[in-house]
N, C-alpha and C positions, 0 to 999 in steps of 0.2 A: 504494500500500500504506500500511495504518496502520502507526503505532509502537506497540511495546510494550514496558513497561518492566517486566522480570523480578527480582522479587525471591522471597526465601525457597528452597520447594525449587525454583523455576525457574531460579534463577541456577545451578543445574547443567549446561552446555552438551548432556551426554548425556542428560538428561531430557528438553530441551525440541526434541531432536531426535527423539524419540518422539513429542512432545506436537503439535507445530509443523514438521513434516520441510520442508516448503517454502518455513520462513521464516527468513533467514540475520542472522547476529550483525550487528548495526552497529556496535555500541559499546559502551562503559559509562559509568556516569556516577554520578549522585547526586540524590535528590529530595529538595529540602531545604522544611525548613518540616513535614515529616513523622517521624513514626518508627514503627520494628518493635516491636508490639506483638503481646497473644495475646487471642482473644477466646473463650469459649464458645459452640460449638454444639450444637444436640441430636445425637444420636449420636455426635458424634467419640471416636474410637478411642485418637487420639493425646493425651489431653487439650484445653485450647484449642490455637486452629489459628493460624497468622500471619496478621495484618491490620497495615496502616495508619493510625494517625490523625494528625491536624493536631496540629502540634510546633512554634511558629517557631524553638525549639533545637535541633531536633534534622536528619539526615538521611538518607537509607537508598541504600544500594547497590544497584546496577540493572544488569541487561545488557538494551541498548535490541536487539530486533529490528524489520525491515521484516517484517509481518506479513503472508499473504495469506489473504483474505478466507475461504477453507477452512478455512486452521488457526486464525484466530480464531471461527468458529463451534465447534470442535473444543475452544479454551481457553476458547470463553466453557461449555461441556457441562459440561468437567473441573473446573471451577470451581463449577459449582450456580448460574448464572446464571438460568436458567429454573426454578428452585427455588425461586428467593428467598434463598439462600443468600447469595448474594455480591449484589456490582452494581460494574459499571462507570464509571472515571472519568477525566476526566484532567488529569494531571498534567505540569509544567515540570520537566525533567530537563537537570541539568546537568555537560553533555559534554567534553572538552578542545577538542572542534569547537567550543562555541557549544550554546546552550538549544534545546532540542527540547518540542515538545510531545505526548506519549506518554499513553496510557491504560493501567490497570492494575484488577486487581479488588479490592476490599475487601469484607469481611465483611460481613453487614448484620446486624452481633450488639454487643454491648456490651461492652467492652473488658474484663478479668479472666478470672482463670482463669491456670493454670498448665500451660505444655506437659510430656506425657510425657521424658523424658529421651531417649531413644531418638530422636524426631521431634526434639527440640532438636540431638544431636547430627548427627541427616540434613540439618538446615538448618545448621548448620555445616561440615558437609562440602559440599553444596552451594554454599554461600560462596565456601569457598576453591576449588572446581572451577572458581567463576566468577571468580577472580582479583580477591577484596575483600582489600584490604590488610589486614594483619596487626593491626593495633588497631581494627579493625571485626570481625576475629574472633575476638580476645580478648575482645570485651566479649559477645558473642552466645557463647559457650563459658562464662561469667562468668555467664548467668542464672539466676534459680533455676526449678528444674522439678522435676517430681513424679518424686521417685526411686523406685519402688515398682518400677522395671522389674530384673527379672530374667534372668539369660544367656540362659534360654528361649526370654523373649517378643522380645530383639531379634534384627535381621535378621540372617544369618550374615556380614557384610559388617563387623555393627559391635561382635560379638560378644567 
């Protein structure tokens, strides 16, 4: 099985056992030399969506799964992989075990843009579901996003 290293809304463990049912938690870790960024794409809903770019300051929080070749067909779909949307990459993730080498998807869009407030706050809630420490979810609760959202448009969950 491959690695995969979950970040944004995947670090939600009840997400990506929707997303990924066959493929179980290994770990967590950190991908450093990176950071969580927002990129515009056409249509998104949410405003920009989370991507990854090269940071040697910086690092992002991960939950590593053993993936099976099912459910990465299935993440590479949800993804926009065969879009052109995203692509595929991989990435040295480090674990309290020792460095792994994991693949992850990134936008194939350019970096800017500002997330919906609502989708900012889902990926901090998925954060902490994924057990990121507490000053990695201050700072991602800390970014600016497009406040325009109102009680209506968000989910009942975050209302």
């Amino acid at each position: 099985m491959d690695l995969y290293a979950a970040y944004g809304a995947n670090l939600d463990p009840e997400r990506m056992a929707l997303r990924a049912p066959h493929s179980p938690l290994r770990g967590f870790g950190w991908v450093t030399g990176w950071r969580l960024t927002f990129a515009q794409v056409p249509n998104a809903v949410d405003g920009a969506l989370a991507t990854l770019v090269e940071d040697p300051t910086a690092q992002v929080y991960v939950s590593v799964y053993d993936v099976t070749p099912g459910d990465e067909q299935a993440l590479d779909e949800w993804e926009g992989l065969a879009t052109g949307q995203s692509r595929k990459i991989h990435v040295r993730v480090q674990t309290l075990d020792g460095d792994v080498v994991a693949w992850v998807h990134v936008l194939d869009a350019y970096e800017g843009g500002l997330p919906a407030a609502h989708y900012l706050g889902m990926l901090a809630n998925a954060a902490e579901a994924g057990g990121a420490p507490s000053d990695y979810l201050h700072e991602l609760r800390s970014r600016p996003c497009e406040s325009s959202d109102t009680p209506e448009h968000l989910p009942p969950n975050e209302r």
